[in-house]
C-alpha positions as CSV (number, residue, x, y, z in Angstrom):
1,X,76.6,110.0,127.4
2,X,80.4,110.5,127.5
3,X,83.2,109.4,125.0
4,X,84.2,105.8,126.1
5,X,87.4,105.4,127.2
6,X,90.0,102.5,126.7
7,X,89.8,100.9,130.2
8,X,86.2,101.7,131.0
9,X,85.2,97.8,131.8
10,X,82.3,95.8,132.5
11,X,79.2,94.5,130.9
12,X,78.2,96.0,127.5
13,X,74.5,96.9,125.8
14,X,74.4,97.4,122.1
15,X,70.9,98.2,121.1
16,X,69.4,97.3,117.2
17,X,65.4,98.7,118.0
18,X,64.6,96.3,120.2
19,X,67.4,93.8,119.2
20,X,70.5,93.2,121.2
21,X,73.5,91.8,120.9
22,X,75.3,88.8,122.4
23,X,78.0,86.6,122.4
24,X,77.8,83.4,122.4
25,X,74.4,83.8,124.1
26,X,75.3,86.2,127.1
27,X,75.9,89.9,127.4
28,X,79.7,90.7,126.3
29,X,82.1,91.9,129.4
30,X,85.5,93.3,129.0
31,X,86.8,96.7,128.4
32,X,85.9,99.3,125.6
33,X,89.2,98.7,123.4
34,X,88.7,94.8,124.3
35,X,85.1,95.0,122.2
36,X,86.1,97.6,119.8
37,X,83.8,100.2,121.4
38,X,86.4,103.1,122.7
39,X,85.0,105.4,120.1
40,X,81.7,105.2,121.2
41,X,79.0,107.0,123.2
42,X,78.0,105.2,126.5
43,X,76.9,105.4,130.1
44,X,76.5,103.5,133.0
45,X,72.6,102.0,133.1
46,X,73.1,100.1,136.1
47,X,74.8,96.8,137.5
48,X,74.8,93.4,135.8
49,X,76.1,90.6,137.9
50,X,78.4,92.3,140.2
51,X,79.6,94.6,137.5
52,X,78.8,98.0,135.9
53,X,76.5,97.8,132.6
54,X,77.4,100.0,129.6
55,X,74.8,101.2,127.4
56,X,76.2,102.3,124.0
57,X,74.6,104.5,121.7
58,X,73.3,102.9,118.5
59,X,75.8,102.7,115.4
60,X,75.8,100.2,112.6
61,X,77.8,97.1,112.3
62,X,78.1,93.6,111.7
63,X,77.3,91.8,115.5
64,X,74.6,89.7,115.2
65,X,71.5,90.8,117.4
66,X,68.8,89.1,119.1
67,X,65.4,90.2,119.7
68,X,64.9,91.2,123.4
69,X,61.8,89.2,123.5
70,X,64.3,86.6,124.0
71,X,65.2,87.2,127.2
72,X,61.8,86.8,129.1
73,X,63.5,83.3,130.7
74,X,66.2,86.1,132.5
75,X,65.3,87.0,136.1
76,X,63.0,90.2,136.1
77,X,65.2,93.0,137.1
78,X,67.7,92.0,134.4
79,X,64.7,91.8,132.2
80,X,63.5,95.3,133.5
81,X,67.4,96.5,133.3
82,X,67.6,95.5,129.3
83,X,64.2,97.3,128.2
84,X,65.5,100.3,130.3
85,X,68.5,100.3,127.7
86,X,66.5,99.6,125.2
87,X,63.9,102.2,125.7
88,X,66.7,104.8,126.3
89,X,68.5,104.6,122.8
90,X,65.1,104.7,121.3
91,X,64.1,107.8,123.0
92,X,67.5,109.3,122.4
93,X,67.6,108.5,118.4
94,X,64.3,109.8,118.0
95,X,65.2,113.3,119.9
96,X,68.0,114.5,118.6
97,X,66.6,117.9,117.7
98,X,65.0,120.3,120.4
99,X,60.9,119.9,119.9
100,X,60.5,123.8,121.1
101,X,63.1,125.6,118.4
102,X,64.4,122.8,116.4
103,X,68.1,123.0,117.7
104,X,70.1,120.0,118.2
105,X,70.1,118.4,121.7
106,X,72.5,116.6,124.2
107,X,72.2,113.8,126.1
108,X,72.6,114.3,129.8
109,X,73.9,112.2,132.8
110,X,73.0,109.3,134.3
111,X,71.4,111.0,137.3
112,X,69.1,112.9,134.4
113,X,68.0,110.5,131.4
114,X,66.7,113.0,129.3
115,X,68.0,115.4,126.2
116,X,69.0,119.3,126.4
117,X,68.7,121.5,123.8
118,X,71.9,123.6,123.1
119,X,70.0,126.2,122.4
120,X,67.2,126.9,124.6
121,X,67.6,124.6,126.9
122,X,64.7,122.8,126.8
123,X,64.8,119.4,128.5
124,X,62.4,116.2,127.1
125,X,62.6,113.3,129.5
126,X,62.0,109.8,128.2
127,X,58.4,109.0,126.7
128,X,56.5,106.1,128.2
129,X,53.8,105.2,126.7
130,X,51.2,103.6,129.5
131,X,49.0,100.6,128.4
132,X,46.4,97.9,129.7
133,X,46.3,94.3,129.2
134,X,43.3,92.3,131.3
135,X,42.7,88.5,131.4
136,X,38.7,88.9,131.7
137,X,37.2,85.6,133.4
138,X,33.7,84.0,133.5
139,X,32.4,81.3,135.2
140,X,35.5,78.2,134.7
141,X,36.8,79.9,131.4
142,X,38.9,82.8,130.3
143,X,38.5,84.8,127.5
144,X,41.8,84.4,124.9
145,X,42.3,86.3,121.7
146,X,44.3,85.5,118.5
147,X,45.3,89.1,117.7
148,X,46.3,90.1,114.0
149,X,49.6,90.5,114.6
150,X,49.9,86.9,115.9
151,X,48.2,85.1,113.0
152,X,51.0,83.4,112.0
153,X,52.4,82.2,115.6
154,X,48.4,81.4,115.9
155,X,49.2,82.9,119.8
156,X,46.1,83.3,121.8
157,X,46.3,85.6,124.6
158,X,44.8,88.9,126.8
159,X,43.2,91.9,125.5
160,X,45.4,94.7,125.6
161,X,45.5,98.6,124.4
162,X,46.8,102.3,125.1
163,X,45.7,104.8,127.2
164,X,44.1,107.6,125.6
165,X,44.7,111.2,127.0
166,X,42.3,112.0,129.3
167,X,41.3,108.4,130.6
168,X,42.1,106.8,133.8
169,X,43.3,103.5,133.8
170,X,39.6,101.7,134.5
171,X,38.1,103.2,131.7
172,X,40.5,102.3,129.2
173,X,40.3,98.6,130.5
174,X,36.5,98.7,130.4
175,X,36.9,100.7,126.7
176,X,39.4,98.2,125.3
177,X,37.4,95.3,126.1
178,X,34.2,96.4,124.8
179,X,35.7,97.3,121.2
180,X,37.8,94.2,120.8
181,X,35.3,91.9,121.9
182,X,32.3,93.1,122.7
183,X,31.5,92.4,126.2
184,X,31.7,94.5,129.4
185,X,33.3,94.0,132.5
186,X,33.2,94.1,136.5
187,X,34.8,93.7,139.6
188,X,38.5,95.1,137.8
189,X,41.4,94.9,139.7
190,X,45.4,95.5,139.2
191,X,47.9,93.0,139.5
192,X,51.2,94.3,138.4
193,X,53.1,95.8,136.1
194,X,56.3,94.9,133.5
195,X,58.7,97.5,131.3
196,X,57.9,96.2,127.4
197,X,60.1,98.4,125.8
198,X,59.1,97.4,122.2
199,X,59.4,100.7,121.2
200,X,58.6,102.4,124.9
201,X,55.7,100.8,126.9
202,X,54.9,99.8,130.1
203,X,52.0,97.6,130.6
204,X,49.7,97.5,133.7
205,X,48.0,94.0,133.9
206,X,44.6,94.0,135.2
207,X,42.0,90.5,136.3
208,X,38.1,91.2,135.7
209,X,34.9,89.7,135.5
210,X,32.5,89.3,132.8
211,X,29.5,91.4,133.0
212,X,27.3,91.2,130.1
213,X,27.1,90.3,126.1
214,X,28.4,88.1,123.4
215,X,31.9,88.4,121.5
216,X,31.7,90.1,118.6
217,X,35.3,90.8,118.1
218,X,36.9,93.7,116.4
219,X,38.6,92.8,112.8
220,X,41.4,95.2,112.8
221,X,42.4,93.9,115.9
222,X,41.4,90.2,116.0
223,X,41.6,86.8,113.9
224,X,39.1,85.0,116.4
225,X,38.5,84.9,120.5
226,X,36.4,82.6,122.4
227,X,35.8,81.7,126.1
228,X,38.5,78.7,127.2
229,X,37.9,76.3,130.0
230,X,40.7,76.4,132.5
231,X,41.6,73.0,133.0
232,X,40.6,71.5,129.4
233,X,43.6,71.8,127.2
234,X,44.3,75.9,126.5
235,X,45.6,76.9,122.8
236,X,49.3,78.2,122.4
237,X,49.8,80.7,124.9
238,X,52.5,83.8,125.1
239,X,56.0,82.8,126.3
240,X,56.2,82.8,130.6
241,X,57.7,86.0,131.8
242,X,55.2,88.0,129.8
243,X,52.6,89.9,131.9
244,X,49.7,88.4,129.5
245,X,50.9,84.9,130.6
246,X,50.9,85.5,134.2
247,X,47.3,87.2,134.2
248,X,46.3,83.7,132.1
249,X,48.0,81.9,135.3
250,X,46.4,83.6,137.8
251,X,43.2,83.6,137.1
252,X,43.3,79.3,135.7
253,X,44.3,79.7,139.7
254,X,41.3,81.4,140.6
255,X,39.0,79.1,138.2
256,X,40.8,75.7,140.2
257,X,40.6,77.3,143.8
258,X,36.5,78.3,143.0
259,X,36.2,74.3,141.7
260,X,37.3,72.7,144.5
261,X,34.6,75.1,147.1
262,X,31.8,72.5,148.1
């Protein structure tokens, strides 16, 4: 990152965790002394309608910030673009000191996202932290979960988990599956992938199969899941733009298609 400079101009990213904020509902454009920022940290992320986009390094004050969940109805590579920001000021408050000899570290360039130690020179890229979420399908239904952490918004939705060192990505599908609900799976395949930078994900969305065996969900993890009928009225479902929601989509498409073979 570099001292900002009066006239540096263009769209601006000010980072709370995984809040951000906006005016008046958009991203703020202008120049540093316009938004009060020319005695801040920032870099260039990237381009945000026609224009360079400023990340600025964390500091406290009074803006009001939105949760980045917020912006799922944005296109995806301005989606993508905003968790990159986010995920970057995450990874550089939470490396400030070298991980090798303790010495503080420096945030490098654009064309290297990742922290220098003064001393040793030691470099720590960003951490991503790689996790599945599957939409598991049998027969005309689709298996939806109301996790803990949505037990208020009463949100059913996929299974999902993190990759364990030493697993590939199939096994901690399969692994996932069978200790939240029980069951095991076949015919796994990969759909796609999305940024979720809350703090420093990235999701890989899978489609199976069931196999075998009855839900017996896992507490810690779980209020309730249950096998939903395609077409007959699903419960409330995660926002559209999420991964989760698109794997729900896709496979009430494959559930419809099968119905209408003779």
């Amino acid at each position: 990152m570099q001292r900002l400079q009066t006239k540096d101009f263009g769209y601006w990213l000010l980072t709370k965790g995984s809040n951000i904020y906006l005016s008046d509902g958009k991203l703020p454009f202008g120049t540093a002394d316009e938004l009060a920022l020319d005695d801040k940290c920032g870099m260039v992320i990237g381009e945000y309608q026609d224009a360079p986009l400023w990340l600025v390094e964390e500091f406290d004050d009074s803006r009001n910030y939105f949760s980045l969940r917020d912006q799922l109805i944005l296109p995806e590579r301005i989606f993508n673009l905003l968790n990159r920001g986010v995920a970057l000021n995450y990874f550089w408050k939470t490396h400030r000191f070298c991980g090798v000899c303790g010495a503080k570290t420096q945030v490098m360039t654009p064309q290297e996202w990742a922290v220098e130690c003064t001393q040793c020179q030691h470099r720590t890229y960003p951490m991503i932290a790689p996790s599945i979420i599957v939409a598991v399908r049998k027969g005309d239904s689709i298996l939806l979960a109301n996790h803990v952490r949505h037990r208020e918004e009463k949100i059913y939705t996929t299974l999902a988990g993190f990759v364990e060192v030493g697993e590939t990505l199939e096994q901690t599908v399969e692994r996932e599956v069978f200790e939240e609900s029980g069951l095991k799976i076949k015919n796994l395949r990969y759909i796609g992938s999305q940024p979720w930078s809350f703090p420093n994900s990235l999701m890989l969305g899978f489609l199976a199969d069931y196999a075998e065996g009855e839900i017996a969900i896992q507490p810690e993890e779980l209020n309730d899941a249950g096998w939903f009928r395609y077409d007959a009225g699903l419960p409330h479902l995660p926002p559209p733009g999420t991964i989760a929601r698109k794997l729900i989509e896709l496979s009430q498409q494959i559930c419809a298609d099968e119905a209408q073979q003779p």
